[in-house]
C-alpha positions in Angstrom: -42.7 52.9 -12.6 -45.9 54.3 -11.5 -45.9 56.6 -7.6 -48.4 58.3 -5.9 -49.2 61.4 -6.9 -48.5 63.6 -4.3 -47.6 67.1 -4.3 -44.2 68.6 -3.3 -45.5 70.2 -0.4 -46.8 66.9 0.6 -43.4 65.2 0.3 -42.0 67.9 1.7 -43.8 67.5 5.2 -43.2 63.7 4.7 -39.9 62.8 7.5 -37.9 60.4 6.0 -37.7 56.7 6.9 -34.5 56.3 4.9 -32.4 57.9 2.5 -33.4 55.9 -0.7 -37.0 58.0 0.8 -34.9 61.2 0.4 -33.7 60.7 -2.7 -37.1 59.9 -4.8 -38.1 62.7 -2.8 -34.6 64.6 -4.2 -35.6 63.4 -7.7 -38.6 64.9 -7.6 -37.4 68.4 -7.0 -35.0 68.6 -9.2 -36.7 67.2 -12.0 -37.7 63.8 -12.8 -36.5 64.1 -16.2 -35.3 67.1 -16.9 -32.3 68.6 -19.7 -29.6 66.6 -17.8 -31.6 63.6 -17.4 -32.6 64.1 -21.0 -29.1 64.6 -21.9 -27.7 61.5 -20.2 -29.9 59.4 -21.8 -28.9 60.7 -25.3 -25.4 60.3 -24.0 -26.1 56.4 -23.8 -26.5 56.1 -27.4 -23.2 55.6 -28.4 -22.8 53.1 -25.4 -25.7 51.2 -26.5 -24.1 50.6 -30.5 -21.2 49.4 -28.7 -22.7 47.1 -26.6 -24.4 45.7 -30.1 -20.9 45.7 -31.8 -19.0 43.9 -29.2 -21.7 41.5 -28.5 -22.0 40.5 -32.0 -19.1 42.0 -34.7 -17.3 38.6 -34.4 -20.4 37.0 -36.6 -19.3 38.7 -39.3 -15.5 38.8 -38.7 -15.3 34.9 -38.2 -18.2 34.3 -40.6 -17.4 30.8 -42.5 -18.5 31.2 -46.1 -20.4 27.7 -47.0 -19.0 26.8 -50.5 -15.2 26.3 -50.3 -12.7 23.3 -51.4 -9.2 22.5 -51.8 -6.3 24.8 -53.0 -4.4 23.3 -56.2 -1.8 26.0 -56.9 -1.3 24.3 -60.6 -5.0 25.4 -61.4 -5.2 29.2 -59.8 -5.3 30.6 -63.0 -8.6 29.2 -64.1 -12.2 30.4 -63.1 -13.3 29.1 -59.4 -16.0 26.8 -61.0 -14.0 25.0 -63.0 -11.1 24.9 -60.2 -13.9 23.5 -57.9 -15.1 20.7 -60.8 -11.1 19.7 -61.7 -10.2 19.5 -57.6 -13.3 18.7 -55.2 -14.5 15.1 -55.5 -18.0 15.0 -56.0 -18.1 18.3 -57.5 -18.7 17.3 -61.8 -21.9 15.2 -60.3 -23.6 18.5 -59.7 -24.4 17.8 -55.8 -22.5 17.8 -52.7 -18.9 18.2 -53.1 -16.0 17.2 -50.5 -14.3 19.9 -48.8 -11.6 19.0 -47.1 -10.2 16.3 -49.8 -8.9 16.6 -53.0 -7.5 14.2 -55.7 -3.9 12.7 -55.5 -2.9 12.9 -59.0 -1.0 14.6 -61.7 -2.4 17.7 -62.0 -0.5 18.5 -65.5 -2.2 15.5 -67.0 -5.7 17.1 -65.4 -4.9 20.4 -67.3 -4.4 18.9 -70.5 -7.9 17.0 -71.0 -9.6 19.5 -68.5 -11.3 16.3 -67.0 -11.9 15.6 -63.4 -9.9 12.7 -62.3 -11.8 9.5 -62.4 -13.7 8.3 -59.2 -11.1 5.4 -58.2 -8.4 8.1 -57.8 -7.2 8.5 -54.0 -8.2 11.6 -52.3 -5.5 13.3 -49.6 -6.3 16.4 -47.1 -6.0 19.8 -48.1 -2.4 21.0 -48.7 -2.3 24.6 -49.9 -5.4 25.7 -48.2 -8.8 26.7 -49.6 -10.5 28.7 -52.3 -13.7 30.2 -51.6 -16.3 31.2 -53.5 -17.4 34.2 -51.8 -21.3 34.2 -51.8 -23.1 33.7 -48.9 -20.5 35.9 -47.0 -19.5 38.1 -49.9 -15.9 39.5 -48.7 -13.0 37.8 -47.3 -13.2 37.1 -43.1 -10.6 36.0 -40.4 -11.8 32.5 -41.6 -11.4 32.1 -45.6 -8.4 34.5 -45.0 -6.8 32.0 -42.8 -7.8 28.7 -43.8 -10.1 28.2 -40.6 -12.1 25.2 -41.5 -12.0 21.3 -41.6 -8.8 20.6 -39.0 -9.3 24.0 -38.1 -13.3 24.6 -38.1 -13.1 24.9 -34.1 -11.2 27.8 -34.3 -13.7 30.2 -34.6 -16.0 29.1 -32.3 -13.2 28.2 -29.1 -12.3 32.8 -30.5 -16.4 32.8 -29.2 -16.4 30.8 -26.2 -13.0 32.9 -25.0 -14.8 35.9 -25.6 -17.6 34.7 -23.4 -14.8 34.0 -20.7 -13.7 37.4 -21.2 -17.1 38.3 -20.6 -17.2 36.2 -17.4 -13.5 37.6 -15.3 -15.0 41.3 -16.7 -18.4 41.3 -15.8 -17.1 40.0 -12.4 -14.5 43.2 -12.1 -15.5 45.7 -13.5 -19.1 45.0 -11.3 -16.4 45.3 -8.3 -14.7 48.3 -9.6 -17.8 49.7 -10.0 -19.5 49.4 -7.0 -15.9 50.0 -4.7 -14.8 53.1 -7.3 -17.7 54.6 -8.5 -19.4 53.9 -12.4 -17.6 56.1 -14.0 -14.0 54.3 -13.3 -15.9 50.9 -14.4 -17.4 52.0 -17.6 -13.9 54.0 -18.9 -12.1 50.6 -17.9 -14.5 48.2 -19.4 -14.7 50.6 -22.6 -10.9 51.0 -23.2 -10.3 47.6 -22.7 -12.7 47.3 -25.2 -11.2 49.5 -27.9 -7.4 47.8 -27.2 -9.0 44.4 -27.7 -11.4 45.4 -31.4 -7.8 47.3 -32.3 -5.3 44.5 -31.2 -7.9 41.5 -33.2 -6.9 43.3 -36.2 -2.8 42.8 -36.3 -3.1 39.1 -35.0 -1.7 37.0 -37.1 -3.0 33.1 -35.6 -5.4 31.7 -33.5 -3.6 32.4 -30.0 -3.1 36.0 -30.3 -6.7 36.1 -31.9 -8.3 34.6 -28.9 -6.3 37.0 -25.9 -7.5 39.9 -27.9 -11.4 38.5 -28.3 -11.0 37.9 -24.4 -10.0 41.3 -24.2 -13.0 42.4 -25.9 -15.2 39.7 -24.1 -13.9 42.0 -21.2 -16.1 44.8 -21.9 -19.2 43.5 -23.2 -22.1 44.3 -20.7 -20.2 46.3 -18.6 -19.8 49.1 -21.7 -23.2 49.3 -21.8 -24.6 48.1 -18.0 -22.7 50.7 -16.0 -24.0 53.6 -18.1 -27.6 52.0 -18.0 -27.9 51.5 -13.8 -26.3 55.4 -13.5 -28.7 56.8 -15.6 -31.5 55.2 -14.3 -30.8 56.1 -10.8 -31.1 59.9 -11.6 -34.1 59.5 -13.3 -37.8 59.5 -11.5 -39.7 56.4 -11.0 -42.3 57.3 -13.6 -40.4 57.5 -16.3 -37.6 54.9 -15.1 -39.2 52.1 -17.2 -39.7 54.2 -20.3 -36.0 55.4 -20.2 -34.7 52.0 -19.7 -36.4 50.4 -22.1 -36.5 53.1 -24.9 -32.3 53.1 -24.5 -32.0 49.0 -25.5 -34.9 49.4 -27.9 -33.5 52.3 -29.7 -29.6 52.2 -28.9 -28.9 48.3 -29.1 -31.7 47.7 -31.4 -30.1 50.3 -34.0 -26.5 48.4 -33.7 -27.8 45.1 -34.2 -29.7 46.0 -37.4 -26.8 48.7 -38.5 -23.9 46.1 -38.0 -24.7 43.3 -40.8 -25.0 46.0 -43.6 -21.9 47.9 -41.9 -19.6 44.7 -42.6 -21.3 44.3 -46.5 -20.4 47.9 -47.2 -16.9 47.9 -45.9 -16.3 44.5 -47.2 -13.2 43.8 -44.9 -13.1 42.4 -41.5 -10.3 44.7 -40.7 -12.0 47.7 -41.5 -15.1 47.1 -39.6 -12.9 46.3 -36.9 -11.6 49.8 -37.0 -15.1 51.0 -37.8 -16.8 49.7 -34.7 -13.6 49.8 -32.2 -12.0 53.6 -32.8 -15.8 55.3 -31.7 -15.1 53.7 -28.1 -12.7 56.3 -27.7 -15.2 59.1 -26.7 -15.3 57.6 -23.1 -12.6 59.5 -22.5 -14.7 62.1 -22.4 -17.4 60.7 -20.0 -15.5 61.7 -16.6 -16.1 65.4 -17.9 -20.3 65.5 -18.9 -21.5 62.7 -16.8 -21.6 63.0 -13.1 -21.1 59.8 -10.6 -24.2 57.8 -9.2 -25.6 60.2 -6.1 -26.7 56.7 -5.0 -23.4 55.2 -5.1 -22.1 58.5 -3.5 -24.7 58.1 -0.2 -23.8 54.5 0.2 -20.2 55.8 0.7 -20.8 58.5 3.0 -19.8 61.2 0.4 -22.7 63.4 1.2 -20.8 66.7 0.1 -20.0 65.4 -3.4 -23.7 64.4 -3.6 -25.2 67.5 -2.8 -22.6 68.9 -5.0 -24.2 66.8 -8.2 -27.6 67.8 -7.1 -26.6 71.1 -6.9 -25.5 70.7 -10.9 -28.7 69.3 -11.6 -30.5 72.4 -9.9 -28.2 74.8 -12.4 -29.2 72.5 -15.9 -32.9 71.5 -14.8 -33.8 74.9 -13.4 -34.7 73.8 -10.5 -34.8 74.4 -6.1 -34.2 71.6 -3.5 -35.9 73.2 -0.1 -33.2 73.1 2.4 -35.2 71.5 4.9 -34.7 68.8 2.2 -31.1 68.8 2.4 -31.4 68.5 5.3 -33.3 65.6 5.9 -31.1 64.2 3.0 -27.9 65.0 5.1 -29.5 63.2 8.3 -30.6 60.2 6.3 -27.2 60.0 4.7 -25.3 60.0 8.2 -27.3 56.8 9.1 -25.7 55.0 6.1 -22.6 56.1 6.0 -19.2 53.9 5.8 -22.1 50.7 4.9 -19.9 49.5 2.5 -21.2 46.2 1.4 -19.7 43.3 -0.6 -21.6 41.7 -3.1 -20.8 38.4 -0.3 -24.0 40.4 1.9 -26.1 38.9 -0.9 -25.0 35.4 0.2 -25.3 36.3 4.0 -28.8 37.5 3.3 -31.5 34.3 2.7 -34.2 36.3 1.1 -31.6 38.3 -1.0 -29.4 34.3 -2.1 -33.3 33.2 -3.0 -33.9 35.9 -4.9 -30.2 36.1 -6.9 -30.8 32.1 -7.3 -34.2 32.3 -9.2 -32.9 35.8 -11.4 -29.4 33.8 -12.3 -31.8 31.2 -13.7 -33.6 32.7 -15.7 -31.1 35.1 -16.8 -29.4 32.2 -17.7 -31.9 31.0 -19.6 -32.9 34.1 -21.0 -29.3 34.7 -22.6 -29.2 30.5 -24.1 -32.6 31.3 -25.8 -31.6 35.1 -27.3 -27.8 33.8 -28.4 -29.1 30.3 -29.8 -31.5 32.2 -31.6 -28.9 34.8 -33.6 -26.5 31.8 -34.0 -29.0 29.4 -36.0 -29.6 32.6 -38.3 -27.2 30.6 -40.8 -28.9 27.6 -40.4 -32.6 28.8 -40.8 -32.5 28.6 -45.3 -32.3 32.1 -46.3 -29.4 35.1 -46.6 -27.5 35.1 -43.3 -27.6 38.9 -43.2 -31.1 39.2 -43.7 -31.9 37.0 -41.2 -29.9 38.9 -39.0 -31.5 42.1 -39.8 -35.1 40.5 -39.6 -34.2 39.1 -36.3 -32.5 42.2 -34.9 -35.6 44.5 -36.0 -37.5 42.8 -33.7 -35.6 44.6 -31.0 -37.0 48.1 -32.0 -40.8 47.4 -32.1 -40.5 44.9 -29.1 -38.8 46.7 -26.5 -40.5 49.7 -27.6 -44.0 47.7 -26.7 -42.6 47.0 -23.4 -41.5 50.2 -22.5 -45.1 51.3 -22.7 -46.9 48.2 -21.0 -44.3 47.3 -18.2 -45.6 50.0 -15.8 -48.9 49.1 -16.1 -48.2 45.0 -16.4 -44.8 44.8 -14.4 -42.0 43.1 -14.9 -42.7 39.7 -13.6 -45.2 39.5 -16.3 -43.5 41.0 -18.7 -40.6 38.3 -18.3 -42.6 35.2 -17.6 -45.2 35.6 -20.3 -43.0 37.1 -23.4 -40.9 34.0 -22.6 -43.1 31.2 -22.2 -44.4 32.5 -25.9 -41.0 32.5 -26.8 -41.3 28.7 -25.6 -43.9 27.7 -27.7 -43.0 29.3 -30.9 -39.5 27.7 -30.9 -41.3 24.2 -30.4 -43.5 24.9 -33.0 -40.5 26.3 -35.1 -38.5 22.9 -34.7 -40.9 21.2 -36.8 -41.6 23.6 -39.7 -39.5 22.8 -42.7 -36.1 25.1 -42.7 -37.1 28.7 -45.0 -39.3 30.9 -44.7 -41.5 28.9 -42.3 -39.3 28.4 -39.8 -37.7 31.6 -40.1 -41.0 33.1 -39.7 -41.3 31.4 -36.4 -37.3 32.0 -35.1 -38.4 35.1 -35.8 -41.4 36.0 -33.9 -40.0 33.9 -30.8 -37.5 36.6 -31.0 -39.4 39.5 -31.0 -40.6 37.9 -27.9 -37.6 36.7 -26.4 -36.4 40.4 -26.8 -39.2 41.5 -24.2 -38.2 39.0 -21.7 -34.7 39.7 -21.6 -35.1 43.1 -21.4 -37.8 43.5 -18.6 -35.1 40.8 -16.9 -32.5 43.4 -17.4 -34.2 46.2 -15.4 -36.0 43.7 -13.2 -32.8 42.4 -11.6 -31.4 46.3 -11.3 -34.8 47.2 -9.3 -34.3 43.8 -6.8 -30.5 44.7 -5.8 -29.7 47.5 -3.2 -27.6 49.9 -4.1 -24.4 49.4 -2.5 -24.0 46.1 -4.3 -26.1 47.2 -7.1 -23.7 47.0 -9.5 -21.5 44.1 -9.0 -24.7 41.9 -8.1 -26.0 42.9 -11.7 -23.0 42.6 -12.8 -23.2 38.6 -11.1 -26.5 37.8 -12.7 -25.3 39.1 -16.2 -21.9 37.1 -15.5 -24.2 33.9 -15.1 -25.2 34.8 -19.1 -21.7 34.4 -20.1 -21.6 30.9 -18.7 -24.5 30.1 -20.6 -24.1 31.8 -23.9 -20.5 29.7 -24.2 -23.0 26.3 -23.8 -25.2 28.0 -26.8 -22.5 26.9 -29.8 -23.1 23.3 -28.3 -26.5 23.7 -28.5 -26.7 24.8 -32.2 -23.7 22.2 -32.7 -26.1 19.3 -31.4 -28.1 19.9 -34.5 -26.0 17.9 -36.6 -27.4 14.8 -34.5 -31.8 15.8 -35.4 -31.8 19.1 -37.0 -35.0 20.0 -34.5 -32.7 19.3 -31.3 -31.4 22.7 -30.7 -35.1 24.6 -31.0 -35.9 21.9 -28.5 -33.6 22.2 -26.0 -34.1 26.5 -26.5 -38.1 25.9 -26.0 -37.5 23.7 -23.1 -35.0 26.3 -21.4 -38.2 28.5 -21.8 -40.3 26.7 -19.7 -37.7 26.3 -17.3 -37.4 29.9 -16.9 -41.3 30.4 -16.6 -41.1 29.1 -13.1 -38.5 30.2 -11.9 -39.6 33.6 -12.6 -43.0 33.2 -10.8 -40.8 32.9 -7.6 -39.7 36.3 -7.8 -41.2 39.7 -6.2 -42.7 42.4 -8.0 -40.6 45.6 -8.5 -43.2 47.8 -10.0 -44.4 50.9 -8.4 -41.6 50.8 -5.9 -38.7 52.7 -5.0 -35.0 51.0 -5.3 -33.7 49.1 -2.5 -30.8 51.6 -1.1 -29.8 48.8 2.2 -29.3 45.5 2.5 -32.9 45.5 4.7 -34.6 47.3 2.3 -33.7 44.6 -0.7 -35.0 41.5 2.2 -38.3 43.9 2.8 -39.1 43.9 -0.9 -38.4 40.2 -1.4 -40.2 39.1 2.0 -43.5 41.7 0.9 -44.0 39.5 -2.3 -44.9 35.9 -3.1 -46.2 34.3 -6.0 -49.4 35.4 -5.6 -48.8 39.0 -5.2 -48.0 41.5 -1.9 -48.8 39.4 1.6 -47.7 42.2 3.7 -46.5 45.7 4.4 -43.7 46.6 7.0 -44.8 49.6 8.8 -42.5 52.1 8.8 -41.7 51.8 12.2 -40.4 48.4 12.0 -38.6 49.2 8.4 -36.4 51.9 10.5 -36.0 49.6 13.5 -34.5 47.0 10.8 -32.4 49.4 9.5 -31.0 50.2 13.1 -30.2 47.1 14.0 -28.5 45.7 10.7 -25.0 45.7 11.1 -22.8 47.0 8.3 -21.7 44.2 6.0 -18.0 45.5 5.2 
């Protein structure tokens, strides 16, 4: 974010119109970025592989290796190509073979001239399973372990849309949690569920114990990451908010997506990067100890001596003074917020604040259809699954780094509308480029787009939502994602009707989003909403075409007064 460049003597003669006034003022004394901001930002690294792991490790644990056919126990002892010539009908012709069918005949008379049964002979379902031939996907998963294809092909995507339901009751409490209990109980929760979910995935044995423990895990994805992300952002300055929040996906999330795919090829065993990407979740045990509670979420519950207590932390590590006429002003302004306790329901009660959640659902929503339908046709696209992956997810790096830098001079409506309605086009163009390296090429610049839209959404929506329902209202918008992303196997699915269908369903989804992210305000250059007024002041300031009005300060306070707490 960009602010006026005022001294601190200026600032400090400023009286304060509210406390989210006191605060940037706060922040500026103690250091808009200094060793502990510095260190809490490092401190999200971890958070951010996880959020990568959790959000996409069940690609590679469920991955369905393409070339597998019947089990015929009489012929496990020969090589798997000539096993798949003697058993799969359509197999000696050189082409397409039948997967799910084999021959009904006497296999000892098919050993002894080492002949494929002729074509009249019947064909039956599978009755000892599958053999795979273990190329594409070169190790065993969940799937070839387990026989999850033909009858059983929907197996592995119901695991996926579960998971997303996970995602859906978690993002929902742990937002709650959050926002009645502080961040710090929400993101040990979410994480720990986390871990017990990864851990329990690996000892299931069928597809119902499989599915509670990917719900489990479903559980914690966002809210590993997301509770982390809107604390550390609220104790760093506004002009170097947007570089913090962006540099943390691009470099955090970015390196767990392109890490992960070579992860699971080096271990080789679903199980072990279960363990591999599960057991490190652990270390947010240690959180409650090295990261201190949101100050923000401390003011809007009246705990003004635990706040000045974490200030007076930061003072120690940043070596750095608050004047105490500052503290003071920061006590007075706290007293006229305290025991506002609202509900994420004040966003409902609130028309401005319902518009505004309204257009942001949609085209978070659509954000989240495009990005997901995007990784999942990565098998479909005509070249190496995992390289496709890795092309895709490198994107993220370059991308959000390129946002980071332009956002505070662009903004974020911008930076969401026009990333995406490229996104748009690319994916329309993609749908009728021949599958390879053209279309790839295309899938993948429309990422590297995508990726900028989603992520300047990401931090948009925190900037729009006051801080006492800060949290869970993110926390709402993301939850609207879930829903989507468990429409986005349906999407790809459709493409067995026209193979272009799903890119143009994904590019229209684009345009959709375009508009309804013209409707919302501008965040840039602003502080954070702390009240319910303040959130209504920024959406009422802003239309489509840009600031209408200012609320003088007088009538901001007077709005203040007269809101009544939303409990």
């Amino acid at each position: 974010m960009t602010m006026n460049m005022e001294t601190k003597e200026e600032l400090n003669k400023k009286s304060p119109n509210t406390d989210h006034d006191v605060l940037e003022t706060m922040l500026t004394y103690i250091g808009e970025i200094g060793r502990y901001q510095k260190f809490l930002f490092c401190v999200m690294l971890p958070f951010g592989l996880f959020f990568a792991y959790v959000y996409f490790v069940q690609m590679f644990v469920a991955a369905t290796p393409q070339r597998y056919w019947c089990h015929v126990p009489e012929l496990a002892h020969l090589d798997l190509e000539l096993r798949r010539n003697l058993s799969a009908p359509g197999a000696i012709e050189g082409g397409d073979w039948e997967r799910c069918s084999t021959f009904q005949t006497n296999w000892s008379l098919v050993l002894e001239t080492m002949a494929p049964p002729g074509n009249d002979t019947p064909t039956g379902p599978c009755q000892h399973g599958y053999d795979f031939e273990l190329t594409d996907i070169p190790y065993h998963t969940v799937v070839s372990e387990r026989g999850w294809v033909c009858d059983k092909s929907s197996y592995a995507p119901m695991a996926q849309s579960i998971f997303f339901a996970g995602s859906f009751v978690g993002g929902l409490l742990f937002g709650w949690l959050a926002d009645r209990f502080g961040r710090i109980p929400a993101l040990v929760g979410s994480t720990m569920i986390g871990f017990v979910g990864g851990v329990a995935t690996i000892y299931t044995t069928g597809i119902v114990d499989f599915t509670i423990a990917r719900f489990l895990v479903g559980m914690a994805y966002d809210s590993c990451f997301m509770m982390i992300y809107i604390l550390v952002l609220e104790y760093i300055g506004p002009r170097y908010r947007t570089l913090a929040a962006n540099l943390s996906i691009a470099l955090f999330f970015g390196a767990g997506c392109v890490s992960l795919p070579w992860l699971a090829l080096w271990l080789a065993d679903w199980r072990a990067l279960l363990w591999a990407t599960s057991t490190p979740m652990l270390i947010v045990l240690a959180i409650p100890f090295t990261v201190p509670e949101s100050v923000r979420w401390l003011v809007s519950r009246g705990r003004t001596n635990q706040t000045i207590r974490v200030f007076k932390t930061f003072e120690k590590i940043n070596r750095t003074q608050i004047p105490q006429e500052v503290l003071d002003d920061f006590v007075i302004a706290s007293r006229q917020t305290q025991n506002q306790k609202h509900s994420v329901s004040a966003l409902f009660r609130s028309a401005p604040l319902r518009r505004m959640l309204a257009y942001m659902v949609a085209v978070y929503m659509c954000c989240a259809l495009v990005f997901d339908g995007l990784v999942r046709l990565s098998e479909s696209l005509g070249l190496d699954f995992f390289l496709t992956f890795t092309l895709a997810s490198a994107t993220e790096i370059p991308s959000v780094t390129l946002l980071a830098l332009v956002m505070d001079r662009w903004g974020r409506r911008k930076l969401t509308v026009m990333p995406m309605g490229l996104s748009g086009i690319l994916i329309g163009i993609a749908a009728f480029l021949p599958k390879g390296v053209p279309q790839t090429t295309a899938a993948v610049m429309a990422r590297f787009f995508i990726n900028m839209s989603y992520t300047a959404a990401i931090q948009w929506a925190t900037e729009m939502l006051p801080t006492g329902v800060r949290a869970s209202g993110s926390s709402l918008v993301h939850v609207s994602g879930y829903v989507a992303t468990v429409l986005s196997p349906f999407i790809v699915f459709s493409e067995r009707y026209w193979s272009s269908l799903p890119l143009l369903i994904m590019s229209g989804l684009a345009v959709l989003a375009v508009g309804c992210g013209l409707m919302l305000p501008e965040t840039m250059g602003r502080p954070m909403p702390q009240t319910i007024a303040d959130g209504e002041a920024l959406v009422r300031n802003y239309t489509l075409c840009g600031k209408i009005e200012e609320i003088e300060e007088d009538e901001l306070k007077e709005m203040n007064k007269l809101k009544e707490p939303i409990m």
